[in-house]
Residue, then its C-alpha position, 0 to 999 in steps of 0.5 A: x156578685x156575678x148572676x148566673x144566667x142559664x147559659x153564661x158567656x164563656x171565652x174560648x180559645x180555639x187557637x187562630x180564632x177566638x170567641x165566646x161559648x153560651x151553655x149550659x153547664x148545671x148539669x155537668x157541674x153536679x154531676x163533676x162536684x158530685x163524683x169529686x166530692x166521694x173520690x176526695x172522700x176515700x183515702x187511699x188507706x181505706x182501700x188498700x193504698x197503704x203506702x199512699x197517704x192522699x185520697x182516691x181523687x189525689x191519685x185518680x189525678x196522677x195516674x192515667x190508662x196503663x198497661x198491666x203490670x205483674x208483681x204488687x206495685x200497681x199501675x204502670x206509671x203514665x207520661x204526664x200528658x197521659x194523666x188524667x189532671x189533664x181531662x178533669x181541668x179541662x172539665x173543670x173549666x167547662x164545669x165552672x164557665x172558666x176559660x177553655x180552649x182547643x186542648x181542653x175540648x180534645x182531651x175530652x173527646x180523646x180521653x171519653x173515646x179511649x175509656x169507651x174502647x176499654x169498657x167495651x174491651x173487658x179482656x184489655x191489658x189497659x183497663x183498670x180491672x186488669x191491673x195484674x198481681x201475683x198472689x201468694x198462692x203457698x209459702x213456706x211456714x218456716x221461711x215464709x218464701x213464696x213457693x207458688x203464685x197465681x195471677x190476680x186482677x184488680x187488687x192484690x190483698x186477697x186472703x192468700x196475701x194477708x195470710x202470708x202477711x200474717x205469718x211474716x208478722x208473727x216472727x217480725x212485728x214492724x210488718x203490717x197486716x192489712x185489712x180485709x177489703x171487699x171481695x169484689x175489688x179482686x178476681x182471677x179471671x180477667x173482667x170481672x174485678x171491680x177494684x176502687x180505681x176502676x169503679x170511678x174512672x171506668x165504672x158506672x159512677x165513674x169518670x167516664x159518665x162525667x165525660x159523657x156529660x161534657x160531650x153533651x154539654x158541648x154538643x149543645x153550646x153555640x159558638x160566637x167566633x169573633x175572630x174574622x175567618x179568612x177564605x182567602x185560600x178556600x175555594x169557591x168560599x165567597x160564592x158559597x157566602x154569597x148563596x147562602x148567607x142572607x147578612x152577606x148576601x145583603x151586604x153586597x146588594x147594599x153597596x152596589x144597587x144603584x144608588x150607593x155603588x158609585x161610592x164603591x168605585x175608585x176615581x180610576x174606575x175600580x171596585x174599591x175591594x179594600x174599604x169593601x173587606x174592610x167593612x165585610x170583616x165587621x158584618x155578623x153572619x148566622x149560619x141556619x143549619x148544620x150544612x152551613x155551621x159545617x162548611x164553616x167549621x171546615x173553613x177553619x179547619x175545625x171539622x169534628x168541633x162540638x157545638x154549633x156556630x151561632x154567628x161568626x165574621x168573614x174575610x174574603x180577599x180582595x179578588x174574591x170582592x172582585x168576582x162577586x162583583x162581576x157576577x152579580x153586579x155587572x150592570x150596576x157597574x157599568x151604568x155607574x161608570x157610564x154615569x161617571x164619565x157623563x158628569x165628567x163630560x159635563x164639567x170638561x165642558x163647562x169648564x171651556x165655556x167659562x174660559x171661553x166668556x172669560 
């Protein structure tokens, strides 16, 4: 079995590079099983859900942010990439270590910033206390038809509907009557009903605390990208490496002081830029502050990304080796070469003196 350390090392997939997020998700966790473990709990029966046989959390999964609809059917149903399965696996994943990739970490940002706009917005259309229904206002007692309606947000049993569910009975015993559900779950004015659905996605033991958490926890994860990340197209990228990366920096005043340069110089007198990239790509470097870690995340086009990069590995072009080079090292260049064409001068001449003695 595997020991739970305090923060484990989970893969993450952040589409053209990959790598490992360390967090710690004990908090998150509790909190998720918590908040699934009481939606799980309720039955759709037990809250007026009388054609719905699963449980809160069943449906919670199905359904998403919809619009208002008048009548008695309830929510509006959603695309499937508008359900909220989606957020809660990419939270499940964060929760439990598992695998998570890009998708995961924006449907969790997208999805808290859409819940916080609508709990900011009692009077939205889109926010689960203003599902709207018509209430049976006054019927006919010998028809039972419905002679007027008014609006009722959140739940549609209210005390005008049983009583009209009552009177249809008593002349027709396949009709259910429901049961009283708390006053709270339904209002006429808009804002003010509490209604289950409302309760654990919106309200304050709701998905959205969960949500909260997970940006917390993202927020403070490190992030070991270990897929080499190319600047090639990003300018002025090597420079900026070579300022302020100490690794990188060290790497490049390693191979060319003046003892090892002369085997970074191709037999025709060139830097040789291709074995430099290639040994560059396997050195890891540590940005140390959030300057660093958001230039870095710009380089991957990942500006927004929670978390901080702890380690990450470069691929520079070989022009960018190039100009490094010549910057920086331009001396060491030219005496390495200068000493080159000496030892070269010296075996042409050897070599004639022996042809000449022999």
């Amino acid at each position: 079995m595997t020991k739970t350390t305090k923060k484990n090392r989970t893969p993450v997939d952040l589409g053209r590079f990959k790598g490992f997020a360390r967090y710690d998700g004990k908090s998150l966790k509790k909190l998720y099983d918590d908040w699934k473990s009481k939606t799980s709990a309720i039955s759709g029966t037990s809250i007026g859900f009388y054609r719905y046989t699963g449980t809160l959390y069943d449906y919670i999964l199905g359904h998403g942010i919809s619009g208002r609809v008048l009548g008695n059917s309830g929510p509006a149903g959603v695309s499937e990439e508008r359900k909220f399965k989606n957020v809660i696996g990419a939270i499940e994943a964060l929760a439990n270590n598992s695998e998570f990739d890009s998708s995961m970490i924006n449907e969790i940002v997208k999805v808290y910033n859409t819940l916080t706009r609508l709990n900011k917005d009692d009077e939205s259309d889109e926010n689960p206390r203003n599902i709207a229904f018509q209430d049976p206002i006054d019927f006919d007692d010998e028809t039972f038809e419905i002679l007027d309606t008014g609006t009722v947000y959140g739940h549609y049993i209210t005390p005008n509907y049983i009583e009209h569910r009552k009177a249809k009975a008593s002349r027709n015993k396949k009709i259910k009557v429901p049961s009283k559900i708390d006053s709270s779950f339904y209002s006429y004015d808009k804002g003010k009903a509490e209604p289950p659905y409302w309760q654990y996605t919106l309200g304050p033991k709701g998905l959205i605390t969960v949500l909260e958490e997970a940006l917390s926890t993202m927020k403070e994860m490190g992030l070991d990208i270990t897929t080499p990340i190319s600047v090639e197209k990003k300018r002025g990228a090597g420079e900026y490496s070579y300022r302020n990366f100490a690794e990188f920096n060290g790497f490049f005043k390693r191979i060319f002081s003046k003892n090892n340069i002369k085997n970074f110089i191709t037999p025709q007198g060139n830097i040789s830029t291709d074995k430099i990239q290639r040994m560059l790509r396997k050195i890891k470097i540590s940005p140390e502050n959030n300057a660093e870690n958001e230039e870095v995340k710009s380089w991957m086009d990942a500006k927004g990304l929670p978390g901080t990069i702890e380690s990450f590995y470069i691929d520079i072009s070989r022009r960018q080796i190039n100009n490094i080079a010549q910057k920086y090292y331009k001396k060491n260049l030219e005496a390495a070469l200068k000493a080159r064409e000496k030892k070269d001068e010296s075996k042409v001449s050897k070599s004639w003196r022996e042809m000449i003695a022999w």
